[in-house]
C-alpha positions as CSV (number, residue, x, y, z in Angstrom):
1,X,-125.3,89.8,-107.3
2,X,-129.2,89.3,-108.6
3,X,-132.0,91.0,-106.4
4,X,-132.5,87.5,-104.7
5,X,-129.1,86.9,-103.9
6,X,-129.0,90.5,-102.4
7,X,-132.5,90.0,-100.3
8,X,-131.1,86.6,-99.1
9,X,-128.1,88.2,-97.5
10,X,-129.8,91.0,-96.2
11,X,-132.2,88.6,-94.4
12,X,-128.8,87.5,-92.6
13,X,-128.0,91.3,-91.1
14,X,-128.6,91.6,-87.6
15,X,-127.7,95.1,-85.9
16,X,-128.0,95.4,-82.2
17,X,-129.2,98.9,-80.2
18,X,-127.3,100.4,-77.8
19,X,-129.6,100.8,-74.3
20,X,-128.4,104.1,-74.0
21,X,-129.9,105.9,-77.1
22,X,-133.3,105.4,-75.3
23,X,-132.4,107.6,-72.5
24,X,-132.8,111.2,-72.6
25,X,-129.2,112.4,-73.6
26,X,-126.7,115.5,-74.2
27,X,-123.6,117.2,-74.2
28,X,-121.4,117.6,-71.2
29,X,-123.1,121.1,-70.9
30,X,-127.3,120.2,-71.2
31,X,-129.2,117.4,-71.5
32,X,-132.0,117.5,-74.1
33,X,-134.9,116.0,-71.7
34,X,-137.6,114.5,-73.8
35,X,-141.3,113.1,-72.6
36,X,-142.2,109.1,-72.6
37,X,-138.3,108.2,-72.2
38,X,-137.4,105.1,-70.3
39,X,-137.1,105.8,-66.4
40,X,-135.4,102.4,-65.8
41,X,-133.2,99.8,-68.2
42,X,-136.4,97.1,-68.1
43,X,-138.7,100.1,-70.1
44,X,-135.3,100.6,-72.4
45,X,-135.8,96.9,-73.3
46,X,-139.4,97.8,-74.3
47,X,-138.2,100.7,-76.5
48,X,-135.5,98.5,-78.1
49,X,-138.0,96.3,-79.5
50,X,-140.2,98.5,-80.9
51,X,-137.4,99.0,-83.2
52,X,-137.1,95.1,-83.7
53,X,-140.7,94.8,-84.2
54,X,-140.9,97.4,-87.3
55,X,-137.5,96.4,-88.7
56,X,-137.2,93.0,-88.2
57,X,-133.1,92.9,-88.2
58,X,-132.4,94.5,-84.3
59,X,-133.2,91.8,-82.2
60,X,-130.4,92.4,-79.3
61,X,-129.5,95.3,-77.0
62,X,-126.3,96.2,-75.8
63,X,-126.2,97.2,-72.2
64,X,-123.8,99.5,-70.2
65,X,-122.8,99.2,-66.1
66,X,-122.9,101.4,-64.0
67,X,-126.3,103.0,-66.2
68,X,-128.0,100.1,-66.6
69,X,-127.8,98.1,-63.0
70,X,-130.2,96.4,-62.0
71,X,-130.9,93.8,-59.2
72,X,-131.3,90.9,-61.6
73,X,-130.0,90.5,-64.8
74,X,-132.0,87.2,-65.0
75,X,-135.2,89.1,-64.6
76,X,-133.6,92.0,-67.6
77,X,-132.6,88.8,-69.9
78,X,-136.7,87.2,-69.3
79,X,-138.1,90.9,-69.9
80,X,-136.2,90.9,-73.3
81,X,-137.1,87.7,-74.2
82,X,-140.9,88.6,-73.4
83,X,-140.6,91.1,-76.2
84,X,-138.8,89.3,-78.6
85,X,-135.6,90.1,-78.0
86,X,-132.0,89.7,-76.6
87,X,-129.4,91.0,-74.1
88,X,-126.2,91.2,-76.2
89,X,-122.9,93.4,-75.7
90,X,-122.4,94.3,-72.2
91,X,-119.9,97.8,-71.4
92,X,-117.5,97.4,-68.1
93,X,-117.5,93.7,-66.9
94,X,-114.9,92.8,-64.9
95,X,-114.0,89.3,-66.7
96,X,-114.4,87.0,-69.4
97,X,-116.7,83.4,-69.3
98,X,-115.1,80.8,-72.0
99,X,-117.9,82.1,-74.6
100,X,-117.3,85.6,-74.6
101,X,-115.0,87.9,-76.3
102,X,-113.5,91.3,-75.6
103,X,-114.3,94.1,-78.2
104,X,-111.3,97.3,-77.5
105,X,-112.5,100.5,-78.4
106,X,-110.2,103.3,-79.6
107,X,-110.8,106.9,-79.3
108,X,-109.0,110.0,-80.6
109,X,-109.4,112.2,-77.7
110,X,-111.6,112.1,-75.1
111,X,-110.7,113.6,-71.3
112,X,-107.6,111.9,-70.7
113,X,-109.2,108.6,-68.4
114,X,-109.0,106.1,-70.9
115,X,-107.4,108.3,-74.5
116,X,-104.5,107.8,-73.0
117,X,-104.7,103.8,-73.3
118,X,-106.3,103.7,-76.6
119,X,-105.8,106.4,-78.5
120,X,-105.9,105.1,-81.9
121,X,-106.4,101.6,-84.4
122,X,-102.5,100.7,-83.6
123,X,-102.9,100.7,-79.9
124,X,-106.1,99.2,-79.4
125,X,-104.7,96.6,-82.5
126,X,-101.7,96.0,-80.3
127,X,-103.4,95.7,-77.7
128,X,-105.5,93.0,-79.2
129,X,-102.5,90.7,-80.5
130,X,-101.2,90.5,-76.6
131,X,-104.8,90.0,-75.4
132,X,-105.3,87.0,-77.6
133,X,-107.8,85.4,-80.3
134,X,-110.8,86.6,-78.3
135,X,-109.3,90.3,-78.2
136,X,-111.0,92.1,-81.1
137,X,-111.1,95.6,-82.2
138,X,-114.2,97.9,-82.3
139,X,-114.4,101.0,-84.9
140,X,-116.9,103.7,-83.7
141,X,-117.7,105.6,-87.5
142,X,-117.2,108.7,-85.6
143,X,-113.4,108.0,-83.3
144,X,-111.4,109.2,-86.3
145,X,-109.7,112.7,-87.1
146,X,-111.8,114.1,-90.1
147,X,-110.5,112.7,-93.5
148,X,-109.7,109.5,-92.1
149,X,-110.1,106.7,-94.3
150,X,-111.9,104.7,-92.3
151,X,-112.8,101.8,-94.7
152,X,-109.0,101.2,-95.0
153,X,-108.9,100.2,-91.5
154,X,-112.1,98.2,-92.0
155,X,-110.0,96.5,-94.7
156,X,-107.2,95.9,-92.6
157,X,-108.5,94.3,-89.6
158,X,-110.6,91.7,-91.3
159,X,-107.9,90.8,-93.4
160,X,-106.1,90.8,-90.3
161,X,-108.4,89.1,-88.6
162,X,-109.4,91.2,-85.6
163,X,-112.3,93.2,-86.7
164,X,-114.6,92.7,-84.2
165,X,-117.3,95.1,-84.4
166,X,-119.0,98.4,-85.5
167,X,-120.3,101.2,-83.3
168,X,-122.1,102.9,-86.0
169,X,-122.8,106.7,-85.9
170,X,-122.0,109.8,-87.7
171,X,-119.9,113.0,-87.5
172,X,-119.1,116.4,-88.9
173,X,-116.1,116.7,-86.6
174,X,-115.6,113.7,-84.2
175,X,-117.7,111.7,-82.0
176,X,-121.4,113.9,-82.6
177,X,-122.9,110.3,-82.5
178,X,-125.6,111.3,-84.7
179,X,-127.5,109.6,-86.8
180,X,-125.3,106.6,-89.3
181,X,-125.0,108.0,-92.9
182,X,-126.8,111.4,-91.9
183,X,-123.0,113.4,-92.8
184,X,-121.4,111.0,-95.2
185,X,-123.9,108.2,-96.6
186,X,-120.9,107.5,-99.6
187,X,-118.4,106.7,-96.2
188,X,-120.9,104.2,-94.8
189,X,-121.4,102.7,-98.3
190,X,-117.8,102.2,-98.8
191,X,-117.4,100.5,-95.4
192,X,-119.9,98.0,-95.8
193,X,-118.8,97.2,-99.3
194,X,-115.4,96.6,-97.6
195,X,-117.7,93.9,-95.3
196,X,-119.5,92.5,-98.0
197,X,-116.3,91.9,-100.3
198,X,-114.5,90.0,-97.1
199,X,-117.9,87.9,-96.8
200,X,-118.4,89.1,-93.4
201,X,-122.2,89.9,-93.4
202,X,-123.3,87.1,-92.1
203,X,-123.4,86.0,-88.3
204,X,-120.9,83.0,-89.1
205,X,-117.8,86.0,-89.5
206,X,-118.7,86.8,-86.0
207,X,-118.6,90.7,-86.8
208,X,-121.0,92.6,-84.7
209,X,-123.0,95.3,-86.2
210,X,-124.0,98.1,-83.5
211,X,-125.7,101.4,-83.1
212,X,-123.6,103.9,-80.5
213,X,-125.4,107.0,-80.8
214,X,-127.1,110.2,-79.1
215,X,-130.8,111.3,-80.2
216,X,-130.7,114.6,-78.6
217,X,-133.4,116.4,-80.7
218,X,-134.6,113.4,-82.5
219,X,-137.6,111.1,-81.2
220,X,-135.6,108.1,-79.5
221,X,-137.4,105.5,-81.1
222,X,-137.9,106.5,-84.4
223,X,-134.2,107.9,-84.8
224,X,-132.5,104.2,-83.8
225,X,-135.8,102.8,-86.9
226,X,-134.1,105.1,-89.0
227,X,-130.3,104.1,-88.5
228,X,-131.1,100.9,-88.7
229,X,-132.5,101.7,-92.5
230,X,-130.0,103.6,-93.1
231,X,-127.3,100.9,-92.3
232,X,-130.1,98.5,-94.6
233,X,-129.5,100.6,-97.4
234,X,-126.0,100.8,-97.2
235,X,-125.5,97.5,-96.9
236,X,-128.0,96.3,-99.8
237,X,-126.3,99.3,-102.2
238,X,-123.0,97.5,-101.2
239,X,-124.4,94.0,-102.3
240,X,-125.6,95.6,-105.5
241,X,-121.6,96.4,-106.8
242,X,-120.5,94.7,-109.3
243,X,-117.3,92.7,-108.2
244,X,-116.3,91.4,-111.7
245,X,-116.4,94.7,-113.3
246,X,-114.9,96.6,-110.5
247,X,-112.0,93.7,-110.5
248,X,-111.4,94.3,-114.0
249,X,-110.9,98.0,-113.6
250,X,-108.4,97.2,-110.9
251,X,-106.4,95.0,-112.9
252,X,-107.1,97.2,-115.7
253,X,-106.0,100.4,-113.8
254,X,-108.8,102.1,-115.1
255,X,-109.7,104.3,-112.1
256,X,-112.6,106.3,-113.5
257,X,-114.1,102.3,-114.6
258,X,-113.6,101.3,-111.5
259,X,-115.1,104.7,-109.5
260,X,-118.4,104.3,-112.2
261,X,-119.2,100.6,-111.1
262,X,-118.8,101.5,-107.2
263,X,-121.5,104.8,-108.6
264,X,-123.7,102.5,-110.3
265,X,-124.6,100.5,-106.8
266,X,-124.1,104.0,-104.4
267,X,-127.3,105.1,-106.8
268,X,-129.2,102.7,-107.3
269,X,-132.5,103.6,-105.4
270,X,-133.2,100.3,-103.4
271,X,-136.0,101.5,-101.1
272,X,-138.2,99.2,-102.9
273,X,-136.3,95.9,-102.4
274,X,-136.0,96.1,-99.0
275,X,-139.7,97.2,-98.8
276,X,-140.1,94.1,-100.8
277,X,-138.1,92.5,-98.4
278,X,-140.2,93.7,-95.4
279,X,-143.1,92.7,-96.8
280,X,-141.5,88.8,-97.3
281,X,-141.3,89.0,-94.0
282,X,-144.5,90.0,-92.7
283,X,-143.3,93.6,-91.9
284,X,-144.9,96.7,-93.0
285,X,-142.6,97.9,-95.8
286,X,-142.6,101.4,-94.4
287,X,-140.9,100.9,-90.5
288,X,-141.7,104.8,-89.8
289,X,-144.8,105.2,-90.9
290,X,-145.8,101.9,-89.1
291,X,-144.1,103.1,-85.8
292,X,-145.7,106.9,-86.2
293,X,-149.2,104.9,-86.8
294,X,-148.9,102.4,-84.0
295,X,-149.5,104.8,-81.7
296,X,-146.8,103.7,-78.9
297,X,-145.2,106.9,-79.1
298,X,-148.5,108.7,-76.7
299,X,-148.6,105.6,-74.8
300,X,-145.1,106.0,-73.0
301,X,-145.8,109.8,-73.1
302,X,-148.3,109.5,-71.2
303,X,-147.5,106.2,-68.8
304,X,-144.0,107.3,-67.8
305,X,-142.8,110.6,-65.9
306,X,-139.4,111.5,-64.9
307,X,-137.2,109.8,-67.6
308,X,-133.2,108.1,-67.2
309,X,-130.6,109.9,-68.5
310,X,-128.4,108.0,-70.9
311,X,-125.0,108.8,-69.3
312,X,-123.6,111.8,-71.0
313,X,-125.0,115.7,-69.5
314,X,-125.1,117.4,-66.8
């Protein structure tokens, strides 16, 4: 694929932010308080889009009930929309309108309240087949027993069909929820080159791209910028492999051909394409440096007092 091909399906990539990596956040032990947080889910929206604004590619938010209640969703959907965004996925409603779908989850352990439903890709799978057409399956990168060859299931449910989304994090062990790529950038490459060689990039395949994770330390805002980059560069690295020369060592059964073509892309420094992309778009080509510079991080430092937990933390 030539560098405008590449740009032209990366304008296409959209990657919705989860509400709760806004709040402050921690383990079941501590939470990791942090000033200028969101006290409420209307100044989450606000956060959300700064990482829209600077990236260009995050322009929904995925909500979650009880943390995110509020008297009217109406008003939440017209505060997003004042910023230049959208409500998207939304955790724990109780039924399904004729244009919505249901996106299972599967977790490898977890207290026993819901692992003992969907403990793994077969059951929530299985699940899914019963449920119907609009009964897809969710992968969370970081749900899987370590070694896990995650892009085979990738592989598998969208030739199967019922890949319905990504809940993109990290982990050393399972379910850190850190930052996407920060443990194993070569895993997150091979998944998306999984999406891009089932044509799924693009909003027509329906397959949602999310963040699911848990800034502790890191600054909220700038640590969902840099996930979303990091998913960028992935994806366009994944765009850059070259299909007919990794086909050939396939059919060839030339392994160490077909491990050097996937290398060639996995290397290939494309920082300056999509900061040649950016600027296309009237972006800066730098989304962290603009953020640091635009000096919204000592406005909410200073405006808010008292910030929302996220969920997880005692």
């Amino acid at each position: 694929m030539d560098r405008e091909a590449v740009k032209s399906a990366l304008r296409q990539q959209r990657i919705e932010l989860p509400s709760w990596a806004f709040g402050n956040s921690g383990t079941r032990f501590k939470v990791f308080a942090q000033p200028g947080v969101p006290r409420d889910p209307y100044e989450k929206i606000a956060d959300a889009a700064q990482v829209h604004r600077y990236t260009g590619v995050a322009p929904s938010v995925a909500l979650h009930i009880p943390w995110d209640a509020v008297d009217s969703y109406a008003s939440l959907a017209a505060a997003a929309s004042d910023v230049g965004i959208r409500l998207g996925t939304i955790n724990a409603y109780e039924r399904l309108s004729a244009d919505q779908r249901l996106i299972l989850e599967y977790k490898l352990f977890e207290p026993a309240f819901y692992t003992t439903d969907v403990p793994d890709l077969g059951t929530s799978y299985a699940h899914c087949l019963q449920l119907g057409d609009r009964a897809k399956v969710c992968v969370d990168t970081g749900h899987h027993a370590p070694g896990t060859n995650i892009e085979f299931i990738v592989a598998f449910l969208l030739r199967a069909g019922k890949l319905g989304a990504f809940d993109f994090n990290s982990r050393f062990y399972a379910d850190d929820d850190l930052i996407v790529g920060a443990a194993d950038p070569f895993q997150l490459f091979r998944i998306l080159f999984e999406v891009v060689s089932a044509d799924a990039l693009g909003a027509e395949a329906g397959l949602a791209f999310m963040l699911d994770q848990c800034h502790n330390i890191e600054p909220k805002i700038p640590g969902q910028i840099r996930s979303v980059m990091n998913v960028q560069e992935a994806t366009a690295k994944a765009l850059l492999v070259n299909a007919d020369a990794l086909a050939a060592a396939q059919q060839a059964g030339d392994v160490l051909g077909a491990h050097g073509v996937l290398m060639d892309a996995f290397n290939t420094d494309v920082r300056p394409l999509l900061a040649e992309l950016r600027t296309e778009q009237g972006l800066d080509p730098d989304p962290m440096a603009a953020y640091a510079a635009s000096g919204y991080a000592e406005k909410i430092v200073a405006e808010r007092v008292g910030g929302q937990q996220a969920g997880w933390g005692a």
